[in-house]
TORPA-4810 file (N, C-alpha, C, O; in nm, 3 decimals):
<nodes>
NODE_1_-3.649_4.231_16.437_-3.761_4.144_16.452_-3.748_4.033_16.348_-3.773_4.034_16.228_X
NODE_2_-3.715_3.965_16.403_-3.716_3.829_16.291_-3.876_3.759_16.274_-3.957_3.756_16.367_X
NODE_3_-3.900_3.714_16.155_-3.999_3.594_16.091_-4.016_3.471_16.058_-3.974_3.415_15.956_X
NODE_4_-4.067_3.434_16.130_-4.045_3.263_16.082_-4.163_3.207_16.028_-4.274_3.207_16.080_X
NODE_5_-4.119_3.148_15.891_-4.170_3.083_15.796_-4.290_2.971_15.863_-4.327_2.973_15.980_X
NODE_6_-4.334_2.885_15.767_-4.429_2.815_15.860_-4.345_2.703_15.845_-4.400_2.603_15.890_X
NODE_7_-4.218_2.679_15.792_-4.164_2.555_15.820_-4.093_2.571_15.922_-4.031_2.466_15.936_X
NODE_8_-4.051_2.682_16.043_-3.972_2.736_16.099_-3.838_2.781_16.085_-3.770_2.813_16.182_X
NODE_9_-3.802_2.786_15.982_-3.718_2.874_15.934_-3.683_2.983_15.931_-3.778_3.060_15.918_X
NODE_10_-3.536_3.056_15.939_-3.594_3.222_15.931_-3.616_3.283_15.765_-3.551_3.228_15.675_X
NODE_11_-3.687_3.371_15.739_-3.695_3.438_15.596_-3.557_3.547_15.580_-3.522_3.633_15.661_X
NODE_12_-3.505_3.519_15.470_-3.383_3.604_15.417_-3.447_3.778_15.490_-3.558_3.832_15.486_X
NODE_13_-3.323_3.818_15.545_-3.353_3.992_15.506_-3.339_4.028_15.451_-3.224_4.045_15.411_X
NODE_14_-3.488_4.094_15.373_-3.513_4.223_15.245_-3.471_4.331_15.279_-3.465_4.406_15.182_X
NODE_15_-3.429_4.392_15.398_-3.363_4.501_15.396_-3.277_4.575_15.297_-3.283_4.688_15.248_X
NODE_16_-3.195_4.474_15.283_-3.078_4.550_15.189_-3.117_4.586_15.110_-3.094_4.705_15.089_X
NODE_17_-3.206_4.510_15.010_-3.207_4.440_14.873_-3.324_4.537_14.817_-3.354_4.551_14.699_X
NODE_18_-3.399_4.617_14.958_-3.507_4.737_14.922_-3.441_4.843_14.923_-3.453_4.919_14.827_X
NODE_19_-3.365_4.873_15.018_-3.252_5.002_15.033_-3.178_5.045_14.892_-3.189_5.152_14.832_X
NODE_20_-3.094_4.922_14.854_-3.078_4.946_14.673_-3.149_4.947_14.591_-3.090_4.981_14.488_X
NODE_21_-3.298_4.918_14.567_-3.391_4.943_14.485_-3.418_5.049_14.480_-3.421_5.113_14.375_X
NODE_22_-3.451_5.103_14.617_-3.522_5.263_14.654_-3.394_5.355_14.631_-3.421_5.469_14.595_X
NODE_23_-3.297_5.333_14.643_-3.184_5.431_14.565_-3.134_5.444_14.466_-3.057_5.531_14.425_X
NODE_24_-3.186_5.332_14.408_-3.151_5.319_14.243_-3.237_5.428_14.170_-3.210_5.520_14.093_X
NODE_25_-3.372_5.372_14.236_-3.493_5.438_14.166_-3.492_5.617_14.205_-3.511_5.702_14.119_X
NODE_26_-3.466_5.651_14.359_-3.410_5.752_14.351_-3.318_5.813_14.241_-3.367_5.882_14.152_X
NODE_27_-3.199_5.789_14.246_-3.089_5.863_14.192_-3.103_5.894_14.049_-3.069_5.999_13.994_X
NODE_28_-3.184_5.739_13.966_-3.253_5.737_13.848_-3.345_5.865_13.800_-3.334_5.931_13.696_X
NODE_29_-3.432_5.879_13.900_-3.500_6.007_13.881_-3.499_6.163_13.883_-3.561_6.247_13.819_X
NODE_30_-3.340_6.173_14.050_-3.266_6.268_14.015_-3.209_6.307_13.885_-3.254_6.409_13.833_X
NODE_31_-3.129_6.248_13.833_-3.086_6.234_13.704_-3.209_6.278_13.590_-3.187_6.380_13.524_X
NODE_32_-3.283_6.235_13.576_-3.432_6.283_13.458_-3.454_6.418_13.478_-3.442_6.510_13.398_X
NODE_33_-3.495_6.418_13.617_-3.538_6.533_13.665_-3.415_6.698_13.695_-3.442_6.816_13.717_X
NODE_34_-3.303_6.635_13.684_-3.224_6.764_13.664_-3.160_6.768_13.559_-3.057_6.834_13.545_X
NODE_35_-3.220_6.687_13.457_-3.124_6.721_13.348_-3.222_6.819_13.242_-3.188_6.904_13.160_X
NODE_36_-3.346_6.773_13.278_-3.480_6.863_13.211_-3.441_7.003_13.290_-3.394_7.088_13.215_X
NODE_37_-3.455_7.049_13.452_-3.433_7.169_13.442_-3.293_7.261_13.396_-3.270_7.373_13.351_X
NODE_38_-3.238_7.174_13.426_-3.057_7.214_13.373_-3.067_7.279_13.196_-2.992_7.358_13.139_X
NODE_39_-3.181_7.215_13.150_-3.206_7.244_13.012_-3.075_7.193_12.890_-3.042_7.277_12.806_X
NODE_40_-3.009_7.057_12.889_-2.861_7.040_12.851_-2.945_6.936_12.783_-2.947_6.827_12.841_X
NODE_41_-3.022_6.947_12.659_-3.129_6.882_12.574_-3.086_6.889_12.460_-2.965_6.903_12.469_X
NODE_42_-3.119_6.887_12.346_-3.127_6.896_12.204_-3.068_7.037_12.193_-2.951_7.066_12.166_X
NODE_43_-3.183_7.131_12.222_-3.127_7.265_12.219_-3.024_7.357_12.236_-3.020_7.472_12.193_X
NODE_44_-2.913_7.281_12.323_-2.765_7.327_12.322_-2.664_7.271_12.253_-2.544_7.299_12.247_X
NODE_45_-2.758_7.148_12.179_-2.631_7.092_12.106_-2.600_7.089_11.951_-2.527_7.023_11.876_X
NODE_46_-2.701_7.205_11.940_-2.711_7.259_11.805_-2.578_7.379_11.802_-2.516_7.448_11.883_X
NODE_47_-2.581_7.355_11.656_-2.476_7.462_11.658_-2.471_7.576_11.554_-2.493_7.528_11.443_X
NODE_48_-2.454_7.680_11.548_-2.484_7.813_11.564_-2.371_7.844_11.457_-2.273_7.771_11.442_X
NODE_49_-2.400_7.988_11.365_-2.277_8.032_11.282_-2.241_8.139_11.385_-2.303_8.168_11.487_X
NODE_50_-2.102_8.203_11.326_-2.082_8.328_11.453_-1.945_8.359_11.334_-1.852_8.287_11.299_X
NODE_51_-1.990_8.520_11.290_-1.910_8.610_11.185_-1.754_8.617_11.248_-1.737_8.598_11.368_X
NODE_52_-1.684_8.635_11.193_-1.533_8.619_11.188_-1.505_8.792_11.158_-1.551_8.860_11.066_X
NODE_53_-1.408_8.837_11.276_-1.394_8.963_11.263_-1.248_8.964_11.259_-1.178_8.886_11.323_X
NODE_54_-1.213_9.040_11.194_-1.022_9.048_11.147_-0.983_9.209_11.207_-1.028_9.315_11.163_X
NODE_55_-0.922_9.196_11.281_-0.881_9.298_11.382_-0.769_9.415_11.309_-0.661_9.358_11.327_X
NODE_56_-0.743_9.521_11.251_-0.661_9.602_11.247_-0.488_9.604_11.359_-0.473_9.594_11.481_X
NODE_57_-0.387_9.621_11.248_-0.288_9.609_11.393_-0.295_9.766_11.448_-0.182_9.787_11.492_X
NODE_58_-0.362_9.867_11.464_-0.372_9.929_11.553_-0.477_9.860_11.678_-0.437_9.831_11.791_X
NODE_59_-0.616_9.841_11.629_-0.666_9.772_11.738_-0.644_9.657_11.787_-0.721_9.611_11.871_X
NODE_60_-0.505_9.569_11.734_-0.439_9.461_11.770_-0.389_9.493_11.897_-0.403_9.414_11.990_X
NODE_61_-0.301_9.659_11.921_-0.206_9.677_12.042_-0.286_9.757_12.130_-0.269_9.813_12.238_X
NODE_62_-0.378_9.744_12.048_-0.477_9.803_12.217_-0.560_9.684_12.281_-0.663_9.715_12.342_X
NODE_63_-0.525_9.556_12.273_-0.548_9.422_12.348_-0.433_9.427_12.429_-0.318_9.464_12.406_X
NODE_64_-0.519_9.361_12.580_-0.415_9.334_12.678_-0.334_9.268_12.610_-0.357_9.223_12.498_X
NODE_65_-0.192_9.253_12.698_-0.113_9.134_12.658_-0.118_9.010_12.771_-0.044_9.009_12.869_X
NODE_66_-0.200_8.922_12.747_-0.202_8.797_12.814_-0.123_8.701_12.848_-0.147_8.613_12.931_X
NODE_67_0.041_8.725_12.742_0.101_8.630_12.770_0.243_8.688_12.753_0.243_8.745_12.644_X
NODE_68_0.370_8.700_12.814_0.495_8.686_12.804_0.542_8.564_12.706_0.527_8.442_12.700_X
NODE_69_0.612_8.674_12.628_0.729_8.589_12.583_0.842_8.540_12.646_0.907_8.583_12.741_X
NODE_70_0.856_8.410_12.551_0.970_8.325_12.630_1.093_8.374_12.599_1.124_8.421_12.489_X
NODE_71_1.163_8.363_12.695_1.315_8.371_12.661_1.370_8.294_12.596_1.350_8.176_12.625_X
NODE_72_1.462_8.326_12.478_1.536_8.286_12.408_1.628_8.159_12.500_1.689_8.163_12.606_X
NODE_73_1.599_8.043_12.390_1.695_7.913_12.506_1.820_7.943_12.465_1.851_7.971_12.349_X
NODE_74_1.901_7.934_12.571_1.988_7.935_12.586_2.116_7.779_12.604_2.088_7.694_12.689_X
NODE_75_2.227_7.762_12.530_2.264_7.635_12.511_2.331_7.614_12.599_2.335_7.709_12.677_X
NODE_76_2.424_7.481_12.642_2.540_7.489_12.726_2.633_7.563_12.648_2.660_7.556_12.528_X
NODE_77_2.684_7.646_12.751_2.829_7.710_12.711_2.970_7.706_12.737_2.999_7.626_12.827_X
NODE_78_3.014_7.734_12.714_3.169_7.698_12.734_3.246_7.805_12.840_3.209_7.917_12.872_X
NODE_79_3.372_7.729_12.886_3.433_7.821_12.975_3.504_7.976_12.943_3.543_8.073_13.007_X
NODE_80_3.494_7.931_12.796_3.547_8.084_12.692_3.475_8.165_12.687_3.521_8.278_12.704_X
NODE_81_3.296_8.149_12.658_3.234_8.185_12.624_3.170_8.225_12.775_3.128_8.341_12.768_X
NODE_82_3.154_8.184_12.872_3.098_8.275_13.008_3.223_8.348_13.058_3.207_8.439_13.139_X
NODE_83_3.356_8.314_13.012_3.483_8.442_13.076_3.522_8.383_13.221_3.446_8.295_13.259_X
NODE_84_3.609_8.411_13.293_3.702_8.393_13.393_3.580_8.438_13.491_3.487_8.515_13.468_X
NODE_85_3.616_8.355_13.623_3.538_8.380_13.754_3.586_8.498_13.797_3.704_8.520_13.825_X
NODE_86_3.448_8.614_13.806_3.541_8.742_13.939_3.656_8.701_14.043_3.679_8.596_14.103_X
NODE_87_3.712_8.813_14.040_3.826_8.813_14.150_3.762_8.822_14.308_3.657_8.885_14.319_X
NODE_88_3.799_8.786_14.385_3.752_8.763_14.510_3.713_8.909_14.550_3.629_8.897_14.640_X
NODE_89_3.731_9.008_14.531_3.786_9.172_14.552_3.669_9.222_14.504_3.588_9.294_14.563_X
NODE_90_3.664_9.170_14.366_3.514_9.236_14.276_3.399_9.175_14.324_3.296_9.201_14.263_X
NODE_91_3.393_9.109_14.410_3.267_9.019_14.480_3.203_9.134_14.610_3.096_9.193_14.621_X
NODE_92_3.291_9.130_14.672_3.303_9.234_14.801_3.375_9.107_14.901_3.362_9.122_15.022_X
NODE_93_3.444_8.994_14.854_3.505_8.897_14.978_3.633_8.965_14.967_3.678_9.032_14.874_X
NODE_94_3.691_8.928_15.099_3.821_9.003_15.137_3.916_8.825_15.154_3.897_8.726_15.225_X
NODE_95_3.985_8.850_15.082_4.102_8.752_15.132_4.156_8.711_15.271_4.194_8.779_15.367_X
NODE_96_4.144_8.533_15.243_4.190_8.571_15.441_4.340_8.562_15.442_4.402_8.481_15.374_X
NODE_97_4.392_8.646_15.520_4.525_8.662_15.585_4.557_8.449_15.626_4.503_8.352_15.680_X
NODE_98_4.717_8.499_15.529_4.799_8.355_15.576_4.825_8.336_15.709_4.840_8.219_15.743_X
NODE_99_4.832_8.401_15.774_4.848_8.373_15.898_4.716_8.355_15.982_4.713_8.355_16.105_X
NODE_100_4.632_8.342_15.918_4.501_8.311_16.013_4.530_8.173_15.894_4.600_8.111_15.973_X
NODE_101_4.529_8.111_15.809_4.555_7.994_15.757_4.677_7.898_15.804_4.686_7.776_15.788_X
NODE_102_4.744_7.963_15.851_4.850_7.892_15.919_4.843_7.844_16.045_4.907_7.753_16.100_X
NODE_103_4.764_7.912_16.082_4.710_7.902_16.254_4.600_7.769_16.231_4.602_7.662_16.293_X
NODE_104_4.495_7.815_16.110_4.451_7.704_16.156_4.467_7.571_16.116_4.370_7.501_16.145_X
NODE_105_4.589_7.495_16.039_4.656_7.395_15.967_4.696_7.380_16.077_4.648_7.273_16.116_X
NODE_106_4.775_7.438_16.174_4.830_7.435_16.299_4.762_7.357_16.388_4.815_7.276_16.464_X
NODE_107_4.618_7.384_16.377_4.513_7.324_16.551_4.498_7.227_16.458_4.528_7.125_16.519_X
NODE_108_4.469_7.196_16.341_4.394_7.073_16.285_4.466_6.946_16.273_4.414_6.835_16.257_X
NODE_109_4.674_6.988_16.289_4.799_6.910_16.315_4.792_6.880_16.465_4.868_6.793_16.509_X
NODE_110_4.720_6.934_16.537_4.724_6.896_16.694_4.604_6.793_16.720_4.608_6.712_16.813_X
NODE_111_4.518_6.801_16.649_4.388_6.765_16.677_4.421_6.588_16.591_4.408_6.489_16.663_X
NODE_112_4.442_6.577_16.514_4.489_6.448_16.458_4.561_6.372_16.548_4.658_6.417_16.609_X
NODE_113_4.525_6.272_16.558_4.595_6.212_16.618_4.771_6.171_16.524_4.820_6.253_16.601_X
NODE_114_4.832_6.147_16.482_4.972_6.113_16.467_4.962_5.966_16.476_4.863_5.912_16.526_X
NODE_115_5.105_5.870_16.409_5.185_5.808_16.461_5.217_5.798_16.577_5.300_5.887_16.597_X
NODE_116_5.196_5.724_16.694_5.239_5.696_16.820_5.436_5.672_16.824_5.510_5.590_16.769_X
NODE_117_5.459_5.774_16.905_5.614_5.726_16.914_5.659_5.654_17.065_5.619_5.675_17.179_X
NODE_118_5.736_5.583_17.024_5.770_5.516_17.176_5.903_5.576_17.208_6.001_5.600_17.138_X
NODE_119_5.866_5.600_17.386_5.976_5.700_17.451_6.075_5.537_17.529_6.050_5.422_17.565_X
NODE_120_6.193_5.634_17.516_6.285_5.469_17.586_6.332_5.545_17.698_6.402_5.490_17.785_X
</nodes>
């Protein structure tokens, strides 16, 4: 519904400009109003003594243990120092037979194409 002025003009829409007032003023008051029942006032931000108790190491190892220790780092090492690669045998791999290696050097010499020779 539009309004027209008495010069005939139209009047700006206040719509918006009430919508952000009334939510300002809302959210403003949310805020007051839950921070009083939340109770997060003066009164929690006082601070308090609290006695210091020194634990016995017997009742030390009767606390869970919460945390693992780390492993010792370990540096780069050398090829001396980790030893020779297992033998194929000590793995559980079996060596392949030369003649299944020969066979297949064989198809992979067929499969190449070559040098073209010319027949006379």
């Amino acid at each position: 519904m539009n309004y027209l002025s008495n010069s005939g003009q139209k009047s700006p829409n206040l719509t918006p400009w009430i919508a952000t007032l009334v939510s300002i003023g809302v959210h403003g008051l949310l805020g007051v109003v839950l921070q009083m029942i939340s109770g997060t006032g003066e009164e929690q931000q006082t601070t308090r003594e609290v006695n210091l108790l020194e634990l016995t190491a017997a009742q030390q190892d009767r606390l869970p243990k919460l945390y693992q220790p780390l492993p010792p780092k370990i540096g780069p090492r050398t090829a001396r120092e980790i030893g020779a690669a297992p033998k194929p045998e000590a793995v559980g791999l079996t060596k392949i037979p030369q003649q299944a290696i020969d066979e297949l050097q064989r198809l992979q010499a067929e499969k190449q194409p070559g040098p073209k020779q010319l027949q006379s």
